[in-house]
N, C-alpha and C positions, 0 to 999 in steps of 0.2 A: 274817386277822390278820397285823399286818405281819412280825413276829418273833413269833410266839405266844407270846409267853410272857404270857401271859394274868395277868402276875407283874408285879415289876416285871423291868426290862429285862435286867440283869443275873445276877437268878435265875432270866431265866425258861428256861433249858436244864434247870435242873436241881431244885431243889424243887416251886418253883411251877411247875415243871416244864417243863421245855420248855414249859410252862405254853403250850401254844399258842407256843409261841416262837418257836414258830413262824406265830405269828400276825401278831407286828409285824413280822416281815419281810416277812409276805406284803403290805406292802403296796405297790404302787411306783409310781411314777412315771411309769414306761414304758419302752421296751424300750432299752436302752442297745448302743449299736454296739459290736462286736470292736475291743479293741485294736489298732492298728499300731506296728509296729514303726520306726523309724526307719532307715533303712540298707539294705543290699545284704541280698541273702537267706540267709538261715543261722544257724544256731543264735547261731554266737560274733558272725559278722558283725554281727548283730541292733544288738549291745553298740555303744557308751552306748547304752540304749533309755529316751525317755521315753511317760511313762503321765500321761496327763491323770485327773482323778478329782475326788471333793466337796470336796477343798480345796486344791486347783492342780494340781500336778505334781510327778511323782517322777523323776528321771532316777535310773537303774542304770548306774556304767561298763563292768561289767561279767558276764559270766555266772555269777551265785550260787554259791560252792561250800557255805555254810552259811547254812540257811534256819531263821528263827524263823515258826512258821506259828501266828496267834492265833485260829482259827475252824476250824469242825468243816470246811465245804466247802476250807481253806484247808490244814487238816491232809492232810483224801483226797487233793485230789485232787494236791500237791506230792510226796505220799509215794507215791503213783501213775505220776507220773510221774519219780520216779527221783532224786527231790531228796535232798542230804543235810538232812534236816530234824530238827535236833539238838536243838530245844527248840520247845514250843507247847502247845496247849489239850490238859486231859486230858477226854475222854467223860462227859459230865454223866448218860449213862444207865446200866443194869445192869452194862453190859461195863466191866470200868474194867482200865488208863487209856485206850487205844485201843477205838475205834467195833467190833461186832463182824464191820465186814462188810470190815476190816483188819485185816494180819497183824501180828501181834506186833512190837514197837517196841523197839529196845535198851531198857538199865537207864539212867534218865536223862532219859530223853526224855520229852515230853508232862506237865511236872509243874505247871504255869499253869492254875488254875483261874478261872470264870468271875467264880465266886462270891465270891472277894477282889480286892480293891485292884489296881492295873495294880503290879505291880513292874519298875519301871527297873533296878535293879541286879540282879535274876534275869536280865531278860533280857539287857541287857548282857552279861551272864556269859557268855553263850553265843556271844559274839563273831560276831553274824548278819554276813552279806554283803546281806541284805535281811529286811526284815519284810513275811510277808503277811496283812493285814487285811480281805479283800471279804467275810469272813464273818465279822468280831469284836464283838458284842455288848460289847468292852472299849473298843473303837475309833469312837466316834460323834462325837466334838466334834473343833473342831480342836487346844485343848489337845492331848485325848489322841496326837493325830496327828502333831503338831511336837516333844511329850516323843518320843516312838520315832523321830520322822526326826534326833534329835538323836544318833540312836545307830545308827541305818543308814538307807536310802531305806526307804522304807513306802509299801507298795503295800494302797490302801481302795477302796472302789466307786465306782462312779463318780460316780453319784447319790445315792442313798440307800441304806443295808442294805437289803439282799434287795427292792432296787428293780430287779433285772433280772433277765433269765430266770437259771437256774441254765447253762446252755449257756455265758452270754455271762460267769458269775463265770469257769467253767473256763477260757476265752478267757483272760481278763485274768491268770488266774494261770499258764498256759501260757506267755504272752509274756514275762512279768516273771523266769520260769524258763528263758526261749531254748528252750522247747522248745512252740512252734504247734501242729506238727505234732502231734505225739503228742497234744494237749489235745485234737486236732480227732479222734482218735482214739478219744478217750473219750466225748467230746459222739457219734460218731456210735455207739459200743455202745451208751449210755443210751436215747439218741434211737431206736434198732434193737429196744432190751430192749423199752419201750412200743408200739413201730410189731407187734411181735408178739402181746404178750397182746391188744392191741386186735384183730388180726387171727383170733386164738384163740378171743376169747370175745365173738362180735358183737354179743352180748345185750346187751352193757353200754351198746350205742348208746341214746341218749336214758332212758338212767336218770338218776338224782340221788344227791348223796351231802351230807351234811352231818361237818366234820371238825372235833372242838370238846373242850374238858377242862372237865369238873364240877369246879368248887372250892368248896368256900364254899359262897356262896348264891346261886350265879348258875353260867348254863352257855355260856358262849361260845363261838360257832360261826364258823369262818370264813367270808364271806361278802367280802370283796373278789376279784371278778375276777383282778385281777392279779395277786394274790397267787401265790407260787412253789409251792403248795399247792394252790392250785386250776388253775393252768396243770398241774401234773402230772395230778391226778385228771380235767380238761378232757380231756387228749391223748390218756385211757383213754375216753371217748366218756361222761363223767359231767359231769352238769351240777349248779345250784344248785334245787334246790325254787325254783318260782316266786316263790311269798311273799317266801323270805328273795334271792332276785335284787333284790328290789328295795327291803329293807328299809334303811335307810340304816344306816351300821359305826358303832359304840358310839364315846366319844371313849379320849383316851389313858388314860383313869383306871381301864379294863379291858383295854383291846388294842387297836392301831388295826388297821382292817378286819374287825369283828371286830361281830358284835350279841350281847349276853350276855340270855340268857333266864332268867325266875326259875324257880322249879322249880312255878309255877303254871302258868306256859306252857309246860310242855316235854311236855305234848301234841303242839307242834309235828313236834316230831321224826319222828313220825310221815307227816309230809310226804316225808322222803325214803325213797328204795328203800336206802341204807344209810346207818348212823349209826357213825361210828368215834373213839370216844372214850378220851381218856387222863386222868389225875386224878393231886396231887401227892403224891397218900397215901393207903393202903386203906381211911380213914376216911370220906374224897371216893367212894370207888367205894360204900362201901356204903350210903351216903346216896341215891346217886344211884340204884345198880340198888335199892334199898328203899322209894323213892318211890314209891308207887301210879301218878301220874302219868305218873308215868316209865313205870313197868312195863308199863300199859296200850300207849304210844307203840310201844315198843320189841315188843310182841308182833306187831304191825303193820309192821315193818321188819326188816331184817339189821343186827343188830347188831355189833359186835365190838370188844369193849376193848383196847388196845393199853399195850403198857409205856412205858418213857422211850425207850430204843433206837429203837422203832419211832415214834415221837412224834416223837423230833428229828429221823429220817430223814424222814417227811411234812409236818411242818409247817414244814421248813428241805431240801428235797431237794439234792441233789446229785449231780453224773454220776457217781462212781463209788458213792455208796450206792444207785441208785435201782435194780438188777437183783434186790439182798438185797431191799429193801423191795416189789419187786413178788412176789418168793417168799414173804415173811411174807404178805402180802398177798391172794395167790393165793387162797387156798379161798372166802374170802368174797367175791373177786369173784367166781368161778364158782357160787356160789350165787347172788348179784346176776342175774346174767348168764340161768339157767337157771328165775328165777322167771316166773312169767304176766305178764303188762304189767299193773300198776294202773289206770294212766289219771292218777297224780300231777301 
């Protein structure tokens, strides 16, 4: 799913929940190169730096001292990296207003939700030195893009939301912050955190996992490759159940990259060695774990329901959320890991 939000686009962090919002981001285009910097090497030196991206170019004259950050990846990993990041998106999951796998935020900060209207005059207000967008579900047209460059440079993806790996967002917003270095600091923790539970728990080689939210009356599963969703669960040595490898992704009227199963078919699920599902409402979960269908599938698999927190963190990953989400994570992969080979 390209941004999963399995919703529409806008709500889908948070009602319709991260709705797979991770879904429609996952889906891309293809792997987009690291930012360059313009100039001599060094942080300030970097400065004017332009950033090529989906609607021209952004030049920065200079090194940010105040950062509006309008996406969760956009929030981490500036606030990560040591940005004053004085206004931006608030946590669409449990933890509110800050993601729980970041420390606490002044009073003030983070008060832009997804879920309403772009306000120009909030964020204005915050007097940015830059805007960052490579993760803003607020930020998709070039409208939305030319109103915020009208109010400081704005820095979006390159290609498409969540059309690149999550590696190469941190890149771009490392650069646009003068600080590379450090971003390649955190790409290579993340990139470290995975390279070891795969290391930890071998078992996980050639298993499957299906990552999907019951809504309604339909259950959509990620199934785009490229998806930044399945590049992470890929890098843990998990693949797609064959069938749905090759099923072709639902159109946009449920998620792109994304195949949505009725609750007749969700025998399927069964196909994979885990099934990790989130829902926009306890209404969704009870529907779904109450289904007979279901129930059957899921006896036959590792199950494990996941909240919003852990939703937005899988179906929209990012370098500094992905060490928290492979500890939420943890148990069920070692159970994954430690079961008999099926032959799925």
């Amino acid at each position: 799913m390209h941004t999963p939000s399995l919703g529409p686009a806008r709500s889908s962090v948070v009602a319709t929940v991260v709705a797979l919002v991770v879904a429609t981001v996952l889906l891309v285009a293809g792997c987009s190169a690291a930012p360059q910097a313009a100039g001599p090497q060094g942080a300030d030196a970097a400065f004017p730096l332009t950033l090529d991206h989906a609607f021209g170019t952004t030049t920065i004259p200079a090194r940010p001292q105040r950062v509006v950050a309008l996406g969760s990846a956009d929030v981490a990993v500036a606030r990560a990296l040591g940005a004053d990041v004085v206004g931006g998106l608030r946590n669409a999951g449990e933890s509110q207003p800050q993601a729980p796998y970041l420390a606490p935020f002044p009073d003030g900060v983070l008060t832009i939700s997804e879920l309403e209207p772009l306000s120009l005059e909030r964020i204005a207000a915050y007097r940015p030195d830059v805007i960052l967008a490579v993760s803003s579900y607020l930020v998709t047209d070039r409208d939305a893009y030319e109103r915020l460059s009208a109010i400081a440079p704005t820095v979006v993806y390159r290609d498409v939301l969540f059309g690149a790996p999550m590696e190469d967002d941190a890149r771009r917003i490392g650069a646009a912050l003068g600080a590379p270095e450090r971003a390649e600091e955190l790409v290579a923790r993340a990139d470290g955190a995975v390279a070891a539970l795969r290391a930890q728990l071998p078992g996980l080689a050639g298993r499957s996992v299906l990552v999907g939210q019951a809504r309604g009356d339909v259950i959509p599963v990620i199934v785009d490759p490229a998806n930044q969703s399945t590049a992470l669960t890929r890098a843990l040595g998990l693949g797609l159940p064959p069938t749905f490898a090759t099923d072709p992704p639902a159109g946009d009227e449920v998620a792109p990259g994304t195949v949505a199963l009725s609750y007749e078919e969700a025998g399927r699920l069964a196909e994979a060695d885990l099934v990790v599902m989130s829902f926009p409402t306890p209404a969704d979960r009870r529907r779904f774990e109450g289904n007979p269908v279901v129930a059957r599938a899921l006896a036959r698999t590792t199950y494990v329901p996941i909240g919003l927190d852990e939703a937005i963190a899988l179906q929209a990953p990012n370098v500094v959320s992905t060490g928290w989400l492979l500890d939420r994570l943890r148990p069920a992969l070692e159970r994954v890991a430690a079961a008999p080979a099926t032959g799925r």
